[in-house]
PyMOL Python script that loads the backbone (N, CA, C, O; Angstrom):
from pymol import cmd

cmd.read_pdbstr("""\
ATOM      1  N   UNK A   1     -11.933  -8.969  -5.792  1.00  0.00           N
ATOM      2  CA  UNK A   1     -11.186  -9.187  -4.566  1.00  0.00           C
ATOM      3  C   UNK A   1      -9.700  -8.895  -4.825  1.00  0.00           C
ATOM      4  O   UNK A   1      -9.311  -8.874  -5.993  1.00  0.00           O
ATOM      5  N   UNK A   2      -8.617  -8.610  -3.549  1.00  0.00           N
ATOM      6  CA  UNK A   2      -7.510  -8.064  -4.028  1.00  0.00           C
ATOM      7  C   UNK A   2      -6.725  -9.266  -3.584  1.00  0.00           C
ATOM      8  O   UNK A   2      -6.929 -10.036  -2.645  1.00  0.00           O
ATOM      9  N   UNK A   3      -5.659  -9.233  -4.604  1.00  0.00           N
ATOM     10  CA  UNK A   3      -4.727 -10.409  -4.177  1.00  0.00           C
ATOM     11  C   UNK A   3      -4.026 -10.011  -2.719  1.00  0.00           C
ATOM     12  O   UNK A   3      -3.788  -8.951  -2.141  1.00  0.00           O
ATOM     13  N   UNK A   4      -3.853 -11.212  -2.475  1.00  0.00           N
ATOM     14  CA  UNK A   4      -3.109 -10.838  -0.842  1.00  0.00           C
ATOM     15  C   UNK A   4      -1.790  -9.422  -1.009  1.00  0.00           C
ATOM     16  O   UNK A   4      -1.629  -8.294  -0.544  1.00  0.00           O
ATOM     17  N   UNK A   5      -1.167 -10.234  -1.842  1.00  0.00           N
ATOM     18  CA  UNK A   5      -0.027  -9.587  -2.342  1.00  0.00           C
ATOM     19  C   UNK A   5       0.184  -8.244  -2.540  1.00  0.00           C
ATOM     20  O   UNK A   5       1.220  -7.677  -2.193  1.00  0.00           O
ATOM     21  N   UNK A   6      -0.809  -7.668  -3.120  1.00  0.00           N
ATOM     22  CA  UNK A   6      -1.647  -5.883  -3.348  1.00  0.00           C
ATOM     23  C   UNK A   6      -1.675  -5.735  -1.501  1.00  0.00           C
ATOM     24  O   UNK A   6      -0.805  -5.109  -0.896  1.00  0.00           O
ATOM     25  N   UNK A   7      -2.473  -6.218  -1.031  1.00  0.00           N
ATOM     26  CA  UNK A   7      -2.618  -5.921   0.624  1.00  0.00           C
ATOM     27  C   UNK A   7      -1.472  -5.749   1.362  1.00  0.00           C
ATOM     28  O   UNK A   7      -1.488  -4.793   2.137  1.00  0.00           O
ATOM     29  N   UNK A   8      -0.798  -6.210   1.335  1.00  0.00           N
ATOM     30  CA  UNK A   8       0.444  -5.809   2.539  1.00  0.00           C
ATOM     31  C   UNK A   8       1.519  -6.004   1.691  1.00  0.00           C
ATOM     32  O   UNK A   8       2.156  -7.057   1.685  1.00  0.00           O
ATOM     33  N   UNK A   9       1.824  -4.841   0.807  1.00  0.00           N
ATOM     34  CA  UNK A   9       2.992  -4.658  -0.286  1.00  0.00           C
ATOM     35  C   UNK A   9       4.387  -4.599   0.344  1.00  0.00           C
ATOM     36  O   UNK A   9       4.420  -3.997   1.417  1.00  0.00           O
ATOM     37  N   UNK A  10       5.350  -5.017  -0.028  1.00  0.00           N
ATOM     38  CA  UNK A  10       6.907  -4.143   0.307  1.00  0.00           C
ATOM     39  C   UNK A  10       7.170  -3.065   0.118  1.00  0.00           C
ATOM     40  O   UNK A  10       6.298  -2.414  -0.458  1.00  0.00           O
ATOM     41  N   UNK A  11       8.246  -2.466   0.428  1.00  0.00           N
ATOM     42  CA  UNK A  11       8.473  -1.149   0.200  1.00  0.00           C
ATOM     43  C   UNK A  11       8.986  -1.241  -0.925  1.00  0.00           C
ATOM     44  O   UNK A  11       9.865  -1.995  -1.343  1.00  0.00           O
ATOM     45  N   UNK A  12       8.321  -0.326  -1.484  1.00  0.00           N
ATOM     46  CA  UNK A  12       9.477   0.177  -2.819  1.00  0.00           C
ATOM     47  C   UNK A  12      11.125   0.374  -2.920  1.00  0.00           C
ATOM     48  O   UNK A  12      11.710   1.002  -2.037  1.00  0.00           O
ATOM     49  N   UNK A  13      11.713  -0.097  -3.849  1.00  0.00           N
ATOM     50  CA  UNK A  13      12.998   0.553  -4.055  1.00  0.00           C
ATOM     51  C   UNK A  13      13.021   2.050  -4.291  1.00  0.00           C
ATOM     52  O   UNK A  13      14.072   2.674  -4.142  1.00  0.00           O
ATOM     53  N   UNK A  14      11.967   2.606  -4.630  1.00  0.00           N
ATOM     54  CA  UNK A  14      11.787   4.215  -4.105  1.00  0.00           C
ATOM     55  C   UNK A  14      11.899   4.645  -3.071  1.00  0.00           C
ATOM     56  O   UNK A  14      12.769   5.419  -2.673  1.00  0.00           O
ATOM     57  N   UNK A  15      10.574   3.959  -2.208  1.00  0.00           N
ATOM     58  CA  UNK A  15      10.422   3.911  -0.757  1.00  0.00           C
ATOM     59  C   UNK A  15      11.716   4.032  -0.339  1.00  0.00           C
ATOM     60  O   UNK A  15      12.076   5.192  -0.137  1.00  0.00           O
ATOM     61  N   UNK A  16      12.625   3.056  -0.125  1.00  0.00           N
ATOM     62  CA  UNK A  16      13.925   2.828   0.647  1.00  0.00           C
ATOM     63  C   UNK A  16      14.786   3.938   0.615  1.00  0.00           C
ATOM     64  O   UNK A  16      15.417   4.553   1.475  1.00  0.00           O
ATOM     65  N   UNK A  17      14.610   4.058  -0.921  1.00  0.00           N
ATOM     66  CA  UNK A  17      15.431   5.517  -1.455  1.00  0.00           C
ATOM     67  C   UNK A  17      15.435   6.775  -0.064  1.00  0.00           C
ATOM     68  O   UNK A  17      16.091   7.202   0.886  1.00  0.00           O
ATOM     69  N   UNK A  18      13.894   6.950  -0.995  1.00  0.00           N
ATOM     70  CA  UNK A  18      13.490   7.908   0.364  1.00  0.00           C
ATOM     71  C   UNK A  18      13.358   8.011   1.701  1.00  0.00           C
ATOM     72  O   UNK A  18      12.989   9.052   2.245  1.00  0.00           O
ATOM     73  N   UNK A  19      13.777   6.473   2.596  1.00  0.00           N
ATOM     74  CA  UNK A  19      13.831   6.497   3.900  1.00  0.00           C
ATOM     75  C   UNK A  19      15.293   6.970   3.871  1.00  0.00           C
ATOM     76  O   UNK A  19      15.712   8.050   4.288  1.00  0.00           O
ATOM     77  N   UNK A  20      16.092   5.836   3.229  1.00  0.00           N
ATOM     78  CA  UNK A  20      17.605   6.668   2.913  1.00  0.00           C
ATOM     79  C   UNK A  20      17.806   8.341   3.391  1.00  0.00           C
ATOM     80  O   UNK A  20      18.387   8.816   4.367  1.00  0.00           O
ATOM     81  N   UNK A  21      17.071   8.988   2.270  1.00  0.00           N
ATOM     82  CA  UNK A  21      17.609  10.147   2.602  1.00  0.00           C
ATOM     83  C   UNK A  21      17.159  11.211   3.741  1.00  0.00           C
ATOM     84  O   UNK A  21      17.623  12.294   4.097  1.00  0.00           O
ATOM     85  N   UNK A  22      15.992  10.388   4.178  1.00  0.00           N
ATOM     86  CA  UNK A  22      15.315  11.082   5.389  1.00  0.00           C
ATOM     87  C   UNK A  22      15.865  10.622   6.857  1.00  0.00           C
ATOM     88  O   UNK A  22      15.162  10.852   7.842  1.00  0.00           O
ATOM     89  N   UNK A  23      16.950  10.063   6.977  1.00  0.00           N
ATOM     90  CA  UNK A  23      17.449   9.265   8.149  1.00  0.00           C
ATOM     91  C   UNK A  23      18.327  10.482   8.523  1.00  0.00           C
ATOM     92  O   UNK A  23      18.081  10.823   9.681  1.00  0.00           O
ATOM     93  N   UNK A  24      19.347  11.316   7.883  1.00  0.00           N
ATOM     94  CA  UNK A  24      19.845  12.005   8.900  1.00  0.00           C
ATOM     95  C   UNK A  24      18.855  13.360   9.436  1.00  0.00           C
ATOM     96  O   UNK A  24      19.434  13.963  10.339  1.00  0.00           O
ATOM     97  N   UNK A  25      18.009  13.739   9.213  1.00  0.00           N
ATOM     98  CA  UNK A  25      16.504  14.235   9.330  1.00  0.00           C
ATOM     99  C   UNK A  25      16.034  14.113  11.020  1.00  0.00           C
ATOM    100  O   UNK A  25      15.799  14.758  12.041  1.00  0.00           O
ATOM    101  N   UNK A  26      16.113  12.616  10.363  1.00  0.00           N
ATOM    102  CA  UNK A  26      15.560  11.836  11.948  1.00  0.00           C
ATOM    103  C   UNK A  26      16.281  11.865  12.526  1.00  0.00           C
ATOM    104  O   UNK A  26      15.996  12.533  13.520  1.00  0.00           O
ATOM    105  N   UNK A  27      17.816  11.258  12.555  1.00  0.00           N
ATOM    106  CA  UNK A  27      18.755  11.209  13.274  1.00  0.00           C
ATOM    107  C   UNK A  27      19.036  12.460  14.139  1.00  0.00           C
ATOM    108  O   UNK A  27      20.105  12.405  14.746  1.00  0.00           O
ATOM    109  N   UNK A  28      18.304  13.565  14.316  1.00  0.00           N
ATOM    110  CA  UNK A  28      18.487  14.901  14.756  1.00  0.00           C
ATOM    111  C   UNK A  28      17.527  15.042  16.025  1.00  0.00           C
ATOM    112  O   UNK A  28      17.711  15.940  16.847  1.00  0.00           O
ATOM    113  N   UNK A  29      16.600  14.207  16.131  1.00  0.00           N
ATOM    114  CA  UNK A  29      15.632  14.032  16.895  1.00  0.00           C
ATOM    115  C   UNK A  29      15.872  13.056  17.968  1.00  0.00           C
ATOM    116  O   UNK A  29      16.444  11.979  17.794  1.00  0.00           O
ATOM    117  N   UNK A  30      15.376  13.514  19.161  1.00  0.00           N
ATOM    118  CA  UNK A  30      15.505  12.591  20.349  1.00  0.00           C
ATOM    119  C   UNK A  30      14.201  11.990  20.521  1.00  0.00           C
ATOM    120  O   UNK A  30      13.219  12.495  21.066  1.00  0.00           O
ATOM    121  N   UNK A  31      14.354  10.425  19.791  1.00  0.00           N
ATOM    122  CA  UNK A  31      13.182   9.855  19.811  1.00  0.00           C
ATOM    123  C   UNK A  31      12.766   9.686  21.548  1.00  0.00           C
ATOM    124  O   UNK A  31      13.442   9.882  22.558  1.00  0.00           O
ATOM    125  N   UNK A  32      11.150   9.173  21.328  1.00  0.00           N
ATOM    126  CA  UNK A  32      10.928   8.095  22.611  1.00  0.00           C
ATOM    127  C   UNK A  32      11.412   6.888  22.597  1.00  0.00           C
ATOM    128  O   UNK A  32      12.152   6.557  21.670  1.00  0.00           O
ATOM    129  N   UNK A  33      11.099   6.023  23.589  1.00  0.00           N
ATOM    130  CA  UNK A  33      12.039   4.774  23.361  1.00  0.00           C
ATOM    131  C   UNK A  33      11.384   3.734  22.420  1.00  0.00           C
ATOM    132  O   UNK A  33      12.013   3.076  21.590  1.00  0.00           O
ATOM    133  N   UNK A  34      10.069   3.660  22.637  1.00  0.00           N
ATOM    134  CA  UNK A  34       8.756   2.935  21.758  1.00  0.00           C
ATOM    135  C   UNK A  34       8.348   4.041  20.422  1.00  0.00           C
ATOM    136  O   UNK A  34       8.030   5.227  20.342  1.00  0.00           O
ATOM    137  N   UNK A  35       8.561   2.907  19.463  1.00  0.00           N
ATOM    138  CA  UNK A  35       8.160   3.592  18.294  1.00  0.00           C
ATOM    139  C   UNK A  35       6.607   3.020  17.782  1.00  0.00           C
ATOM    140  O   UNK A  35       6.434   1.802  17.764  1.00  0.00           O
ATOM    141  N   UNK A  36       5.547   3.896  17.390  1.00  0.00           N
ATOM    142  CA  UNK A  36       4.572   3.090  17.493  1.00  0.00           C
ATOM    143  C   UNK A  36       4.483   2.781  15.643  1.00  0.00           C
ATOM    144  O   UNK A  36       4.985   3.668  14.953  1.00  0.00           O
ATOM    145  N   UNK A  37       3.918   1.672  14.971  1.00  0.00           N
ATOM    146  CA  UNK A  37       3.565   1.239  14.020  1.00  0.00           C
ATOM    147  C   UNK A  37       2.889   0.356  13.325  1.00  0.00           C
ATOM    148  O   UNK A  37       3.104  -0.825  13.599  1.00  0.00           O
ATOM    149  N   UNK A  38       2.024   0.638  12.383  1.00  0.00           N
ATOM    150  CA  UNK A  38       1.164  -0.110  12.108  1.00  0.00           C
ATOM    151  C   UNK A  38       1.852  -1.949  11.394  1.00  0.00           C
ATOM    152  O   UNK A  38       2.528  -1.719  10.391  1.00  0.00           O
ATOM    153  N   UNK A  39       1.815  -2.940  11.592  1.00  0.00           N
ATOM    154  CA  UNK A  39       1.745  -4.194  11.503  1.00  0.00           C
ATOM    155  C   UNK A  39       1.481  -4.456  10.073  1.00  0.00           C
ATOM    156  O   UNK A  39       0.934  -5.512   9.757  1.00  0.00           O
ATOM    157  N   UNK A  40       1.781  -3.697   9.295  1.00  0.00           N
ATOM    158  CA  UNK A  40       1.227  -3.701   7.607  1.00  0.00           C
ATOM    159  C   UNK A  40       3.387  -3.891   7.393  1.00  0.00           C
ATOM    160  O   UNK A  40       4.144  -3.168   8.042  1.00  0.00           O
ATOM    161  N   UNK A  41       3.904  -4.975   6.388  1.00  0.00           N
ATOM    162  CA  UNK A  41       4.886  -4.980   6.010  1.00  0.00           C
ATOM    163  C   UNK A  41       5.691  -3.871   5.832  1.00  0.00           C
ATOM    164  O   UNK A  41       6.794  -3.742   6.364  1.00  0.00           O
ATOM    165  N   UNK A  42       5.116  -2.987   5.023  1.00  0.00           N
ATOM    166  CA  UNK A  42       5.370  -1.388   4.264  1.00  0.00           C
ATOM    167  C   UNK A  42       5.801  -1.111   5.399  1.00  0.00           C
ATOM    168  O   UNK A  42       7.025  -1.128   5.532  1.00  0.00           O
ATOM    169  N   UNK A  43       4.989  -0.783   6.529  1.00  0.00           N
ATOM    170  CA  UNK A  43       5.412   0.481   7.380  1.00  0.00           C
ATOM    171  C   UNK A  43       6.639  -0.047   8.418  1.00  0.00           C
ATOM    172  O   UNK A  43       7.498   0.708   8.873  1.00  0.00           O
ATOM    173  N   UNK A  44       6.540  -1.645   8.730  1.00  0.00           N
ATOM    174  CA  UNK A  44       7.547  -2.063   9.515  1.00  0.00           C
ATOM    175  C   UNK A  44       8.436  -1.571   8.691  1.00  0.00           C
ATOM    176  O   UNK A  44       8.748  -0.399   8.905  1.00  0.00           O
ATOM    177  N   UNK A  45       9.075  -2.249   7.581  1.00  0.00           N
ATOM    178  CA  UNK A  45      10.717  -1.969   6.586  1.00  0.00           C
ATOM    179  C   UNK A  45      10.348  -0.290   6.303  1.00  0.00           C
ATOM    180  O   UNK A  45      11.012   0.125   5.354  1.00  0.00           O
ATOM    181  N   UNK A  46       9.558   0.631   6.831  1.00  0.00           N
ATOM    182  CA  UNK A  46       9.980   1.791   6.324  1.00  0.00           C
ATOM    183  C   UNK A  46      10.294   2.233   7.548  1.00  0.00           C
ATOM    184  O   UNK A  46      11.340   2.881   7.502  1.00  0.00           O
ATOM    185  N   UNK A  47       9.525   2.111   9.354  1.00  0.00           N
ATOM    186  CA  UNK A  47      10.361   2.556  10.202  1.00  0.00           C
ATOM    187  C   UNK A  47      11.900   1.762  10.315  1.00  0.00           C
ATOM    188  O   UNK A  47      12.866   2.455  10.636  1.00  0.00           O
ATOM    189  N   UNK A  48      12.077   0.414  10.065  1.00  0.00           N
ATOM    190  CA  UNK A  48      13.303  -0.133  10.368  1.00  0.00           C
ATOM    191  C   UNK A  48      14.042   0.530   9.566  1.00  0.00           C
ATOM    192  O   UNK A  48      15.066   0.973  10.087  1.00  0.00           O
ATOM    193  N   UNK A  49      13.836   0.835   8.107  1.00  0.00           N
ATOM    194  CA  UNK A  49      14.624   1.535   7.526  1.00  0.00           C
ATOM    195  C   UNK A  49      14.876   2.890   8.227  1.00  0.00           C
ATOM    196  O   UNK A  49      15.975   3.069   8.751  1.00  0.00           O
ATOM    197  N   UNK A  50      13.736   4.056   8.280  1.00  0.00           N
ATOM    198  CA  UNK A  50      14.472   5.498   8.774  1.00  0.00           C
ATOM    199  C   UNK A  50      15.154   5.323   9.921  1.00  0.00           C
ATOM    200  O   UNK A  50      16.042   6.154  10.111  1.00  0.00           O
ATOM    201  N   UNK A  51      14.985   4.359  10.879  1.00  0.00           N
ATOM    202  CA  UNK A  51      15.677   4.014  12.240  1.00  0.00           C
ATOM    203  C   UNK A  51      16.790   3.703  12.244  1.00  0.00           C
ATOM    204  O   UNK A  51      17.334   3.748  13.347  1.00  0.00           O
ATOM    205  N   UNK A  52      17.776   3.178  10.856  1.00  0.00           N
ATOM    206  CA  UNK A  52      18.663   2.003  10.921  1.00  0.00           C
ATOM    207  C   UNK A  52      19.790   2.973  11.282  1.00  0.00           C
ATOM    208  O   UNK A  52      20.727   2.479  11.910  1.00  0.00           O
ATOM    209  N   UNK A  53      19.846   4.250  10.990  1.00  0.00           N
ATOM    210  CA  UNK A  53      21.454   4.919  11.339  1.00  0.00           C
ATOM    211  C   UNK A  53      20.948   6.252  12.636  1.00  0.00           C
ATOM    212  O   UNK A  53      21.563   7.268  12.959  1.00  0.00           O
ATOM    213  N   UNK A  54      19.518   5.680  13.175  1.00  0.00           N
ATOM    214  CA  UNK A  54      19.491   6.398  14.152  1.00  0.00           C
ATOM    215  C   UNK A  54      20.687   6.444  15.540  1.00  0.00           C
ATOM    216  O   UNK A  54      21.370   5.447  15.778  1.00  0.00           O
ATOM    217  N   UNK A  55      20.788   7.470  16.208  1.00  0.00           N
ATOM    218  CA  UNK A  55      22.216   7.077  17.182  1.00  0.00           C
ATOM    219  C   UNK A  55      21.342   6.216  18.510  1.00  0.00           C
ATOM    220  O   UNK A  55      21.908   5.307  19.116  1.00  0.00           O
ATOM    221  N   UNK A  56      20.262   6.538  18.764  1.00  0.00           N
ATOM    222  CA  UNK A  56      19.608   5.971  19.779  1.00  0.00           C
ATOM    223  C   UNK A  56      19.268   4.235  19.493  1.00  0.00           C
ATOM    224  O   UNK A  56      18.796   3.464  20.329  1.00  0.00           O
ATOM    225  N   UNK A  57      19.628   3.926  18.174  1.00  0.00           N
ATOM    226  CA  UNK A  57      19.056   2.558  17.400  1.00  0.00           C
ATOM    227  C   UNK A  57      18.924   1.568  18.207  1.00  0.00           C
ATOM    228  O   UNK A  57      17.989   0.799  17.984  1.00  0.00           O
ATOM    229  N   UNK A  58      19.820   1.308  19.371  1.00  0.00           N
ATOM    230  CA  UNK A  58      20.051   0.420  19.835  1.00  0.00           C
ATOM    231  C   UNK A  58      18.821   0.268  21.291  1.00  0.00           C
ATOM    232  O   UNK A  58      18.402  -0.838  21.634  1.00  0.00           O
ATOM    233  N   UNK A  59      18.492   1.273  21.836  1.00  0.00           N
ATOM    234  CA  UNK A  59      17.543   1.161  23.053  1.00  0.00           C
ATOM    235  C   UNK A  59      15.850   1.807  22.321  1.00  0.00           C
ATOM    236  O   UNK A  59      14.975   2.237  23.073  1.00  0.00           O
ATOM    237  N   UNK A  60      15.664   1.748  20.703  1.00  0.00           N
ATOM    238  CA  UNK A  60      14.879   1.714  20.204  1.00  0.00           C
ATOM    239  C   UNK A  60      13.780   0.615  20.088  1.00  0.00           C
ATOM    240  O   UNK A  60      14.192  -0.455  19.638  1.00  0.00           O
ATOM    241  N   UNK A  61      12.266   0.689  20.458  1.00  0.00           N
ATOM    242  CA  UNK A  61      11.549  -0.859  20.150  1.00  0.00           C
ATOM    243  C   UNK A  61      10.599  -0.427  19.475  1.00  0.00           C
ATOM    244  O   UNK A  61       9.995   0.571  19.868  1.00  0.00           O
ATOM    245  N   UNK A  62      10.151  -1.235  18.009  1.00  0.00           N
ATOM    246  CA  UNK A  62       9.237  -0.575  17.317  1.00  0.00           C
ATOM    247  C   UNK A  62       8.050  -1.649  18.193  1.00  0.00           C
ATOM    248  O   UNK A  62       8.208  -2.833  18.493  1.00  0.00           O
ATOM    249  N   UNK A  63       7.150  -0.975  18.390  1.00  0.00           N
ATOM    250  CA  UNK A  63       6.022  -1.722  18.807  1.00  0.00           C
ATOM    251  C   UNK A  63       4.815  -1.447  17.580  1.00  0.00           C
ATOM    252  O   UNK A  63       4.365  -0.436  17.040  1.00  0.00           O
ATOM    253  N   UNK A  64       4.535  -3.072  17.450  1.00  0.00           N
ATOM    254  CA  UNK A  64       3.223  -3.414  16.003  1.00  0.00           C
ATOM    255  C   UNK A  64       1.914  -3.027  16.721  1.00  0.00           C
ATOM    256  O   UNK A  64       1.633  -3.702  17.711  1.00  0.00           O
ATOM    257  N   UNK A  65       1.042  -1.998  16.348  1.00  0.00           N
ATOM    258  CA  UNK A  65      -0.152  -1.964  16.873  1.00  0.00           C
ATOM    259  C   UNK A  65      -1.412  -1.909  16.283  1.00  0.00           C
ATOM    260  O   UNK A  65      -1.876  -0.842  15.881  1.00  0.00           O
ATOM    261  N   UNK A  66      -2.170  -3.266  16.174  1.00  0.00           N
ATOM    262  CA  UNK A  66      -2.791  -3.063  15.537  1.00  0.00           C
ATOM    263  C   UNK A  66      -4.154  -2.436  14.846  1.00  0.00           C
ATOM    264  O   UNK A  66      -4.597  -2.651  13.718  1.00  0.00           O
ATOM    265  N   UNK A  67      -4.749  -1.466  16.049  1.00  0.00           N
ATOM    266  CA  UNK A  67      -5.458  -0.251  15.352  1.00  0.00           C
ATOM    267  C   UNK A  67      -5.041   0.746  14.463  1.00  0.00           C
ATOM    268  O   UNK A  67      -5.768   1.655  14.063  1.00  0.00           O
ATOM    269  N   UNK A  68      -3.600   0.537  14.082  1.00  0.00           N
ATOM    270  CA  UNK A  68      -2.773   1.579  13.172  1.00  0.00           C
ATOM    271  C   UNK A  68      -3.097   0.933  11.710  1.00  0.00           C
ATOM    272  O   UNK A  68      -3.192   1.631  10.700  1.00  0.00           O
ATOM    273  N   UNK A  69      -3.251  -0.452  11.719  1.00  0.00           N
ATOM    274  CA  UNK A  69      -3.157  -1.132  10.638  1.00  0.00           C
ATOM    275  C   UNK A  69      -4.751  -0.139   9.415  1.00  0.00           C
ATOM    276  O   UNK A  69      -5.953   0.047   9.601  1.00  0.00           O
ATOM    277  N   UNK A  70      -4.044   0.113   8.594  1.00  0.00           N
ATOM    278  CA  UNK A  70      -4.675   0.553   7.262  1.00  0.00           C
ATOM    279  C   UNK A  70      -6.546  -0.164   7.266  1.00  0.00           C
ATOM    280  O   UNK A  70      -6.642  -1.376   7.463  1.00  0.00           O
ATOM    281  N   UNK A  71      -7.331   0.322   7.136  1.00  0.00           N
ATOM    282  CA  UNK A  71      -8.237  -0.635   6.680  1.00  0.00           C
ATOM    283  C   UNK A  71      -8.492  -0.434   5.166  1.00  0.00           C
ATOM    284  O   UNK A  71      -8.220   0.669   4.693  1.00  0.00           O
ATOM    285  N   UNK A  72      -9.037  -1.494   4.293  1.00  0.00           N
ATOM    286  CA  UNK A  72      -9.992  -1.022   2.747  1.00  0.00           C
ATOM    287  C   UNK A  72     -11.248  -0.910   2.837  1.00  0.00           C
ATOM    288  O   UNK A  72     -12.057  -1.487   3.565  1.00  0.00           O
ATOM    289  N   UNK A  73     -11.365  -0.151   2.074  1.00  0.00           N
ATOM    290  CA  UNK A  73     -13.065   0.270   2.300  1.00  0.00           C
ATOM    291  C   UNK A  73     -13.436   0.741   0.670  1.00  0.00           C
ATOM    292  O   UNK A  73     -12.888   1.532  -0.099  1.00  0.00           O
ATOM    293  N   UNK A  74     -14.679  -0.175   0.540  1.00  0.00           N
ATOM    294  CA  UNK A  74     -15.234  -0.605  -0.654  1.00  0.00           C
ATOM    295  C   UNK A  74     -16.044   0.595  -1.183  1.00  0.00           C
ATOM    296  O   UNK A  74     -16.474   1.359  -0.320  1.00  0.00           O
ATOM    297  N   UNK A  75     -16.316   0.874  -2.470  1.00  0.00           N
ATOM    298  CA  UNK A  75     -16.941   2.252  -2.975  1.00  0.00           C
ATOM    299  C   UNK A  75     -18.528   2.737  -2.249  1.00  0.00           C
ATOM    300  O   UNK A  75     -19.018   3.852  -2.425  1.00  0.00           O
ATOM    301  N   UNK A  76     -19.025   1.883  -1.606  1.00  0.00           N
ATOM    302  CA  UNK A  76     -19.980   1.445  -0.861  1.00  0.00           C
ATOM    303  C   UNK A  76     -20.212   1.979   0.564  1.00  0.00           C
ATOM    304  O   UNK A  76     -21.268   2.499   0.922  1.00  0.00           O
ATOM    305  N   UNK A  77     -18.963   1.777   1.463  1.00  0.00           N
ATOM    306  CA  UNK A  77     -18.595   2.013   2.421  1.00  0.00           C
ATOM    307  C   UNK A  77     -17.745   3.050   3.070  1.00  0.00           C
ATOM    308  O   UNK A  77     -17.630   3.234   4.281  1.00  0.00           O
ATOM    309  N   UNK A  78     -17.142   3.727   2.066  1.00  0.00           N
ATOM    310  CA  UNK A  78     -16.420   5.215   2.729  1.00  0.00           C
ATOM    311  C   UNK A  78     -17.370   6.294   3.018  1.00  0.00           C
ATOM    312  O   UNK A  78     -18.437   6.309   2.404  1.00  0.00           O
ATOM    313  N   UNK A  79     -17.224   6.784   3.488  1.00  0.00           N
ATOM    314  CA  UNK A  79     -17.543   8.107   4.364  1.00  0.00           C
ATOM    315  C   UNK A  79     -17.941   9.307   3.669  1.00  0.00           C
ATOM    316  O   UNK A  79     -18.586  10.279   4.061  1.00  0.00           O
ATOM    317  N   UNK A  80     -17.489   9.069   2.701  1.00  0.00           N
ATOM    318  CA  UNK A  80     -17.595  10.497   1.186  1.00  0.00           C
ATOM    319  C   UNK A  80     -18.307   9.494   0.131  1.00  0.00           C
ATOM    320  O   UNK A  80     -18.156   8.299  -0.124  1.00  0.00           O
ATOM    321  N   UNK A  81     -19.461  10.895  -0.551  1.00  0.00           N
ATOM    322  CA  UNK A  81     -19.415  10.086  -1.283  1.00  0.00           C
ATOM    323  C   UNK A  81     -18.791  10.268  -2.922  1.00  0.00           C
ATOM    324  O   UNK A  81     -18.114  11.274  -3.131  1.00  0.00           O
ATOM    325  N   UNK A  82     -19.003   9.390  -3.951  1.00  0.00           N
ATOM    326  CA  UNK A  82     -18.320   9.777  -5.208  1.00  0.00           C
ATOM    327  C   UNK A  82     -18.135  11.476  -5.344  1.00  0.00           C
ATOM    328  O   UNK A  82     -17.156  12.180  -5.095  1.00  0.00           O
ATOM    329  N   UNK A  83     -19.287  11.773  -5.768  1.00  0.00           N
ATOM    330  CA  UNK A  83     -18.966  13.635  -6.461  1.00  0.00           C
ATOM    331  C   UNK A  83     -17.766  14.007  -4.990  1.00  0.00           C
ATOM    332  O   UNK A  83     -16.587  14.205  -5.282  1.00  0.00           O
ATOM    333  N   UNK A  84     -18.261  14.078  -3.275  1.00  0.00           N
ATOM    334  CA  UNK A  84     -17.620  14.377  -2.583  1.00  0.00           C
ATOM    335  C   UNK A  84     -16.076  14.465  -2.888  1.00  0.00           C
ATOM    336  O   UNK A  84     -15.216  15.344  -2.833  1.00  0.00           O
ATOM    337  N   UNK A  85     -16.122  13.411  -3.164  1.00  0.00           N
ATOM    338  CA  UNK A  85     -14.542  12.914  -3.178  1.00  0.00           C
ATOM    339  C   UNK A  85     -13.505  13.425  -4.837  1.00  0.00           C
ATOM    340  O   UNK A  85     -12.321  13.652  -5.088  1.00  0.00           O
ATOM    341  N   UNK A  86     -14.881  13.402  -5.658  1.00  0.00           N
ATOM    342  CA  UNK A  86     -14.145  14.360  -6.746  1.00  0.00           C
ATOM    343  C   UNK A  86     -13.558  15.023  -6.756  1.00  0.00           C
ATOM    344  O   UNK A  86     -12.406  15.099  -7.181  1.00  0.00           O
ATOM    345  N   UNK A  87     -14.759  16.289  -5.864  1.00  0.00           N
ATOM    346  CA  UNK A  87     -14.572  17.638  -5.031  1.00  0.00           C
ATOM    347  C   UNK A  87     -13.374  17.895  -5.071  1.00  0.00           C
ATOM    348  O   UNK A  87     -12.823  18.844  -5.629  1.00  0.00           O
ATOM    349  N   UNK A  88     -12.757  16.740  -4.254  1.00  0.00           N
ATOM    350  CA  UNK A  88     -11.713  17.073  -3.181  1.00  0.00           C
ATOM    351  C   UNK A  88     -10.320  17.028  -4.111  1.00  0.00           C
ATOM    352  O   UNK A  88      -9.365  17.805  -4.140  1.00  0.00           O
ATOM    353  N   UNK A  89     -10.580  15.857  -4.825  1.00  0.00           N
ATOM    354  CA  UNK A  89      -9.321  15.621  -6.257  1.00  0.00           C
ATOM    355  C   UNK A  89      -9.456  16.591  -6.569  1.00  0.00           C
ATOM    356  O   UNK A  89      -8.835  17.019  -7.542  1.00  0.00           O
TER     357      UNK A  89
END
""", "prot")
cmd.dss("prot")
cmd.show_as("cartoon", "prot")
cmd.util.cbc("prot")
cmd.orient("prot")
């Protein structure tokens, strides 16, 4: 079983890195006003992060949704099987 902790990780100090440098990227783009995102920790602090020096930031709403949320799926239960998935590595 996985510790909770493994399940809904923080972002990396990499991660951040890399939202860092992908913000003026974004900042070039005329978002919508609703941002959609999955409810998993990671992905909230990684849109709040690429968002934070967006110019629109302020009439921005991230909305949590939770069919976005990640599922795990046990060696048992995916869709491929082992060799498949070798394959593909």
């Amino acid at each position: 079983m996985l510790k909770p902790e493994l399940i809904d990780t923080r972002l990396t100090e990499l991660g951040r890195n890399q939202c860092i440098q992908q913000q003026p990227l974004l900042n070039k783009f005329d978002l919508n006003t609703v941002v959609l995102c999955s409810p998993m920790r990671r992905t909230i602090e990684t849109a709040c992060c690429l968002l934070a020096s967006h110019p629109k930031k302020e009439q921005l709403v991230i909305r949590l949704v939770p069919e976005l949320k990640e599922s795990l799926l046990s060696a048992d239960t995916t869709s491929v099987t082992a060799v498949e998935l070798g394959q593909f590595c």
